[in-house]
FISE-86720 format. One record per residue (C-alpha): residue number from 1; residue in one letter; z, y, x. Coordinates in Angstrom, 2 decimals, decimal comma. Layout:
<pts>
[NUM; A; [Z; Y; X]];
...
</pts>
This chain:
<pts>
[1; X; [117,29; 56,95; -29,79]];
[2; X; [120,42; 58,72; -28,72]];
[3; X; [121,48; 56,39; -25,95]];
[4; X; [118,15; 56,69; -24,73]];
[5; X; [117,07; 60,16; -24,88]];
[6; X; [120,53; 61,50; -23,38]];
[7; X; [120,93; 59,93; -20,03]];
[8; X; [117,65; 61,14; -18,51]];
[9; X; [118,78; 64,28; -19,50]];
[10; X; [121,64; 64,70; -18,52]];
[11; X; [120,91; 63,29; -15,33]];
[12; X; [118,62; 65,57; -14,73]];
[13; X; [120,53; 68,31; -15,04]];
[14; X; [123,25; 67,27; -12,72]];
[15; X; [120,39; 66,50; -10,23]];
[16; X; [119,00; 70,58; -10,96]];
[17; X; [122,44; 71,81; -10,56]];
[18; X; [124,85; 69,85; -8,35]];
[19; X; [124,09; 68,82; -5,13]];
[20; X; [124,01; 65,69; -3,54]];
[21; X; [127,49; 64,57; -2,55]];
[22; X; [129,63; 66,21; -5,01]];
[23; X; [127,98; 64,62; -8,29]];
[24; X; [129,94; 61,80; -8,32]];
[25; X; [132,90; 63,17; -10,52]];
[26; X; [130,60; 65,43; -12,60]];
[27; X; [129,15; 62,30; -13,34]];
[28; X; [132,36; 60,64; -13,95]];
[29; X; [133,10; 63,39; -16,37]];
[30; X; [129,97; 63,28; -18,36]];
[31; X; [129,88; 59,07; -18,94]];
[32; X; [133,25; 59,29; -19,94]];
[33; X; [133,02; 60,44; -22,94]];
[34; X; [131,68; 57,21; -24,23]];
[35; X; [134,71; 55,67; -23,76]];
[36; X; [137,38; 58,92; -25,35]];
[37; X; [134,83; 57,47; -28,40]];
[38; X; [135,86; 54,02; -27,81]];
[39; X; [139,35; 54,67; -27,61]];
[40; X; [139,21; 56,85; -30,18]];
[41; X; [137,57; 54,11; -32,29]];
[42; X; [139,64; 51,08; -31,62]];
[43; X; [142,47; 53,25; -32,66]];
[44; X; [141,34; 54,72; -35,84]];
[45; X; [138,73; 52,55; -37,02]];
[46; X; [141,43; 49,60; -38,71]];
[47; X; [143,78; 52,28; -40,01]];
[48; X; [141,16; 54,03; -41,63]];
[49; X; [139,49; 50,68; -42,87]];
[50; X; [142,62; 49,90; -44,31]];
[51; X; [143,10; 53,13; -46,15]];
[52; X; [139,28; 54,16; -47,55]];
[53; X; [137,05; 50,94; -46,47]];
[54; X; [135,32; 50,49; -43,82]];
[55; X; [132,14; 51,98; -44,86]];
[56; X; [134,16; 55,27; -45,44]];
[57; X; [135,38; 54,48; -42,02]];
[58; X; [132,66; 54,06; -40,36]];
[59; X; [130,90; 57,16; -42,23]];
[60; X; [134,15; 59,60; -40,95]];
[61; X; [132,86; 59,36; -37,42]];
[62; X; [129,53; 60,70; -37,70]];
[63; X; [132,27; 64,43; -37,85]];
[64; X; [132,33; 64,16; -34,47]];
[65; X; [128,67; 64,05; -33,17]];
[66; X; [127,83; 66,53; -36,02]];
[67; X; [130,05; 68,61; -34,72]];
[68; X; [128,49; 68,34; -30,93]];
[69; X; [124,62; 68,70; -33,38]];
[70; X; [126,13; 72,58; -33,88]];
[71; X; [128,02; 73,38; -30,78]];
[72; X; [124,01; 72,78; -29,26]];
[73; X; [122,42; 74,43; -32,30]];
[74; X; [119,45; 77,08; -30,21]];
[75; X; [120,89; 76,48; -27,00]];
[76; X; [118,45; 76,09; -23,94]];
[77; X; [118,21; 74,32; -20,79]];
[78; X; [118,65; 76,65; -17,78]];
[79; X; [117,20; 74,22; -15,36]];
[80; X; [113,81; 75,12; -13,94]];
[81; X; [110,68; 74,41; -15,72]];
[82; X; [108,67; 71,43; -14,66]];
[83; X; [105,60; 70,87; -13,75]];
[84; X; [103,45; 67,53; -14,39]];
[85; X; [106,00; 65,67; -11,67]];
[86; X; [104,01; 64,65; -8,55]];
[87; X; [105,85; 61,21; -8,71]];
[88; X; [103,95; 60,55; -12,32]];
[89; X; [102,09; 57,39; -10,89]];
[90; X; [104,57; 56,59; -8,01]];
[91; X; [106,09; 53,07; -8,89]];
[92; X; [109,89; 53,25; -9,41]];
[93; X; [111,82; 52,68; -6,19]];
[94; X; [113,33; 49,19; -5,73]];
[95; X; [116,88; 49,99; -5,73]];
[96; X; [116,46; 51,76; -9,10]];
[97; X; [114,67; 47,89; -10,73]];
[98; X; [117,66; 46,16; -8,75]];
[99; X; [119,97; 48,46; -10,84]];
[100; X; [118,26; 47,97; -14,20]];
[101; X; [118,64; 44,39; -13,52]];
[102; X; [121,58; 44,36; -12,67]];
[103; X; [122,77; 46,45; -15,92]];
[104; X; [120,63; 43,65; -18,15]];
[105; X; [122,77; 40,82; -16,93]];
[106; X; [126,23; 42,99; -16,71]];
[107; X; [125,35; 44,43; -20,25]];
[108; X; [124,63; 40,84; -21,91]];
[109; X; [128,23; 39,88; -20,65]];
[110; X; [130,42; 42,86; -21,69]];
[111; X; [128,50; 43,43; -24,54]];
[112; X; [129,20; 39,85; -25,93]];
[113; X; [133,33; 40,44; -24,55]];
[114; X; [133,61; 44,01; -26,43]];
[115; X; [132,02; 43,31; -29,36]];
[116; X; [133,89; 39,78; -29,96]];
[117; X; [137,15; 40,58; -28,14]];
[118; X; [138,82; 42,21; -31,51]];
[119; X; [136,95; 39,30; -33,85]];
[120; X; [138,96; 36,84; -31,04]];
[121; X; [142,19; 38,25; -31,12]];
[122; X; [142,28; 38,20; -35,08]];
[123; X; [140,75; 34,73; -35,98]];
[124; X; [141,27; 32,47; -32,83]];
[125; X; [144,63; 34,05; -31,63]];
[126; X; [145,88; 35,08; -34,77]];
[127; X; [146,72; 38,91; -34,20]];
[128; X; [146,91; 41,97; -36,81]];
[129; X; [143,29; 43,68; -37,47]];
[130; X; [145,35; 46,57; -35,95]];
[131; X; [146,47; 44,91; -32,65]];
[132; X; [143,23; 43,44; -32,10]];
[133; X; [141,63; 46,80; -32,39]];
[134; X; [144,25; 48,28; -29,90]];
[135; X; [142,38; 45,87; -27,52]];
[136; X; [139,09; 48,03; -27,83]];
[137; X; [141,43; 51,46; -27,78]];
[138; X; [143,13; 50,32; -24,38]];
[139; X; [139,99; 49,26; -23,05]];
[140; X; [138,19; 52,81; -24,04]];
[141; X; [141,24; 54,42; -22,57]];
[142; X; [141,45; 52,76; -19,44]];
[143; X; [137,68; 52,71; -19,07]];
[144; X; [137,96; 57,02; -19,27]];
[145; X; [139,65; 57,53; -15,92]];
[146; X; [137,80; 54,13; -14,49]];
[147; X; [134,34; 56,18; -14,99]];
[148; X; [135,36; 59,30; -13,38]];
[149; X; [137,40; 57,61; -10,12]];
[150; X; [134,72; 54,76; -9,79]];
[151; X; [131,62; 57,23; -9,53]];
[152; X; [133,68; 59,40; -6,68]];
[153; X; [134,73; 56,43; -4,50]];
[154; X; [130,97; 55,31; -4,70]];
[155; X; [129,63; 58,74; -3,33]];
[156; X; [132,82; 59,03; -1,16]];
[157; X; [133,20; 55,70; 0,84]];
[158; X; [132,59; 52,55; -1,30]];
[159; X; [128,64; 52,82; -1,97]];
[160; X; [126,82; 51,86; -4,49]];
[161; X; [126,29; 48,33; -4,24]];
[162; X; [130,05; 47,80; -3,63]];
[163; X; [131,20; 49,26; -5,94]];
[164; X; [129,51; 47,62; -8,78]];
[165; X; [130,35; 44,46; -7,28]];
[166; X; [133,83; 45,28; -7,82]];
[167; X; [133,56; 45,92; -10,71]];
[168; X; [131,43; 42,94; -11,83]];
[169; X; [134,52; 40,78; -9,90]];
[170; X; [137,10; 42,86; -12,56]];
[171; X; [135,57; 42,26; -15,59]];
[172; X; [134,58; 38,00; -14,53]];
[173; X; [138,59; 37,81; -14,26]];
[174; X; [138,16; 39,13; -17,88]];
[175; X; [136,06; 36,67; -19,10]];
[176; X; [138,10; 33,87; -17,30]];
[177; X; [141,52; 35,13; -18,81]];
[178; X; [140,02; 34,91; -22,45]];
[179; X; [138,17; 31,48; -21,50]];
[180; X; [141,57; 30,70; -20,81]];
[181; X; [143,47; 31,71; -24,20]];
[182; X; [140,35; 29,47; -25,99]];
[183; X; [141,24; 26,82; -24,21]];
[184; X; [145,34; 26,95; -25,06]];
[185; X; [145,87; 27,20; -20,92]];
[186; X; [147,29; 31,06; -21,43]];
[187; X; [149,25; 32,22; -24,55]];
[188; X; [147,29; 35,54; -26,22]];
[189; X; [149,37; 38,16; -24,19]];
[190; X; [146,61; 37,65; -21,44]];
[191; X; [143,87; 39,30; -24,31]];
[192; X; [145,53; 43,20; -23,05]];
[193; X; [145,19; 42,44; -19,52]];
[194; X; [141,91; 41,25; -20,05]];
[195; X; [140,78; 44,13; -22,13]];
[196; X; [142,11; 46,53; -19,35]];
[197; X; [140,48; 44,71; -16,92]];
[198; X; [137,12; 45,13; -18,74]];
[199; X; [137,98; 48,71; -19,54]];
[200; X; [138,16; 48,99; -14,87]];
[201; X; [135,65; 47,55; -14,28]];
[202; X; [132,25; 46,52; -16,03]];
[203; X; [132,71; 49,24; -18,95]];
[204; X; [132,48; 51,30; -16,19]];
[205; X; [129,44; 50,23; -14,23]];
[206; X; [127,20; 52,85; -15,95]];
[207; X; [128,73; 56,03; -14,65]];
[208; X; [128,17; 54,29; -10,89]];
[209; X; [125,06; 53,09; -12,02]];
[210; X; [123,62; 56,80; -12,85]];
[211; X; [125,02; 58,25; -10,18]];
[212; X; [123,26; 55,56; -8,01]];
[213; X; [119,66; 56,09; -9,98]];
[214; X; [120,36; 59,55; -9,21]];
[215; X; [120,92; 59,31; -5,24]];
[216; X; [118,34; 56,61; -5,04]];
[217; X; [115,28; 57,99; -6,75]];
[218; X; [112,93; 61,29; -5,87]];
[219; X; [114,07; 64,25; -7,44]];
[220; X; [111,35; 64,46; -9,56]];
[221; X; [112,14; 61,03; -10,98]];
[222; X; [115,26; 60,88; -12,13]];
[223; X; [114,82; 61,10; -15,48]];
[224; X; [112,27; 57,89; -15,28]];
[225; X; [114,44; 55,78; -13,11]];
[226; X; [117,30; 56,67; -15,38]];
[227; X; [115,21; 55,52; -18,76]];
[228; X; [114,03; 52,16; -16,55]];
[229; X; [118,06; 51,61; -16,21]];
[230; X; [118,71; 51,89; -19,81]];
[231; X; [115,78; 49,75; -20,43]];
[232; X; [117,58; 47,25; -18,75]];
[233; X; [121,01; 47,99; -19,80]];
[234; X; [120,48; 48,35; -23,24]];
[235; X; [118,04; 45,08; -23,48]];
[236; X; [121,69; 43,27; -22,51]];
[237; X; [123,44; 45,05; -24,86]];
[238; X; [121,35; 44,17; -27,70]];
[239; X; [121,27; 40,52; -26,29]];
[240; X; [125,12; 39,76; -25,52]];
[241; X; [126,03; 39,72; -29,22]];
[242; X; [123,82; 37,29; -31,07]];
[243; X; [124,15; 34,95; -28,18]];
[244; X; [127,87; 35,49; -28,24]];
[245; X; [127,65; 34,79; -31,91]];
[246; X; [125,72; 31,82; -31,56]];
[247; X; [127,73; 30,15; -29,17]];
[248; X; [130,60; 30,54; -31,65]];
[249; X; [128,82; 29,26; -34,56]];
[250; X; [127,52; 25,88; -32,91]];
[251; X; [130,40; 25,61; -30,68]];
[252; X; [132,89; 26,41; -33,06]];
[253; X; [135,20; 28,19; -29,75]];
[254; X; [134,75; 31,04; -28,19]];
[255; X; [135,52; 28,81; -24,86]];
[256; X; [131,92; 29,00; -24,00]];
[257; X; [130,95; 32,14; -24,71]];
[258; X; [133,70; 33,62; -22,87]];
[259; X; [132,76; 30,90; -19,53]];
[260; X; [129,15; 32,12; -19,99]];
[261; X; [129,92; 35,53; -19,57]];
[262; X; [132,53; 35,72; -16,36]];
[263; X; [128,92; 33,15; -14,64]];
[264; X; [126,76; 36,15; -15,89]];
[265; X; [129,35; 38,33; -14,23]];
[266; X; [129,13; 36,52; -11,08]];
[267; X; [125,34; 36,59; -11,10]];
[268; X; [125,72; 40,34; -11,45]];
[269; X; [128,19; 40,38; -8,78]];
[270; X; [125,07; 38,80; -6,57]];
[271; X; [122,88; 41,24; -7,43]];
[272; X; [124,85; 44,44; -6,58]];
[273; X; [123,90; 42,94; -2,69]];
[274; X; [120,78; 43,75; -3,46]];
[275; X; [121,74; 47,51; -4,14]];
[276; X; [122,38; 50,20; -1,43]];
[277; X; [125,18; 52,00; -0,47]];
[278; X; [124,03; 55,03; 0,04]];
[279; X; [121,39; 57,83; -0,68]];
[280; X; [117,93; 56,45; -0,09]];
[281; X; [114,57; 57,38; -1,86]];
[282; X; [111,99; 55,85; 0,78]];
[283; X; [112,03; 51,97; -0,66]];
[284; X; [109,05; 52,16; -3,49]];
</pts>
């Protein structure tokens, strides 16, 4: 409900009160914070498992958003009040579906690499539960500067499309560095390049992604080509982790888990073609 509701409004709001052009780090900004939580997680999560359990763990983080809950307590939107939006029947531009497709089949692949990275490092490669969850901390670290520059090169000189196809191309090197360690070709000191990697580039798709729904869509529907992206994006980050888990269980190796994703990477790589670089709201 959260990761759904949030987006479209927040985009919004940048869209009411930055203009076009100079969004690109506000946007940065705001889809960073995801990742100061993953860092923040990766780093805190094993010590505090090891101290209280993990349920106690897990339970110490909700501080955080409760604490966001009150900062918001009676506080109202000063963007304009809207009307029923002329665009209510106009079909989602093209670029926008191109996007939410291409967050599906990125989302499917970096879900399955975050979620099982730490689970890798600890049963196939043999690390501490506290090095493998420095993995997710350096990934949620690096990926906190990755959203803010990536978004700004985008609206600066990159584009769009190009950019998420380079960062697509980061994260496949990801995959292919763990496929790899599974395979005994590359000792596990490749697993914190590889979690960098993914931390550059695919973990950081979404902040280019909304500021791309947000350049590429009517004014008045931002907020529904933003919730048609997380449609998409979330479907693959629901998906990436059972399949992920599957693999493992019939496989027994991660090998082909970790080949699937960097091909799904590739394929996403493909798509961002089919993305524009710039602003453009006349393809419906």
């Amino acid at each position: 409900i959260a990761n759904g509701w949030t987006n479209p409004a927040t985009n919004t709001l940048i869209v009411d009160n930055v203009e076009a052009g100079a969004r690109g780090v506000v946007t940065g900004v705001k889809q960073s914070g995801v990742q100061v939580g993953t860092f923040l997680g990766g780093l805190l999560a094993p010590t505090l498992a090891a101290l209280w359990g993990w349920r106690i763990a897990v339970l110490s983080f909700l501080v955080i958003p409760l604490l966001g809950l009150a900062g918001m307590w009676r506080r109202q939107s000063e963007s304009r009040e809207r009307a029923p939006s002329e665009h209510a029947n106009v079909q989602i531009p093209k670029a926008v579906r191109w996007i939410a497709i291409y967050g599906f089949v990125s989302g499917v692949a970096t879900a399955a690499i975050l979620g099982f990275l730490p689970l890798f490092a600890e049963e196939d490669q043999l690390w501490s539960s506290q090095a493998a969850g420095s993995l997710v901390a350096a990934s949620g670290l690096i990926g906190v500067p990755a959203r803010i520059l990536w978004p700004r090169y985008s609206e600066k000189s990159l584009g769009h499309g190009r950019t998420l196809r380079i960062v697509a191309a980061l994260s496949t090197v990801t995959a292919v560095l763990l496929a790899l360690a599974a395979a005994d070709i590359l000792g596990s000191w490749v697993l914190m390049p590889a979690a960098l990697l993914l931390g550059a580039g695919a973990i950081a798709w979404n902040a280019v992604g909304m500021l791309a729904v947000m350049d590429l869509s009517p004014s008045g529907m931002v907020g529904k080509g933003t919730g048609v992206v997380l449609l998409g994006f979330l479907l693959g980050i629901a998906t990436g982790p059972p399949l992920m888990g599957l693999s493992i269980d019939f496989s027994g190796s991660y090998q082909a888990g970790w080949v699937g994703a960097a091909l799904l990477l590739i394929i996403a790589a493909l798509i961002a073609g089919k993305i524009p670089t710039g602003s453009t709201v006349s393809d419906s």
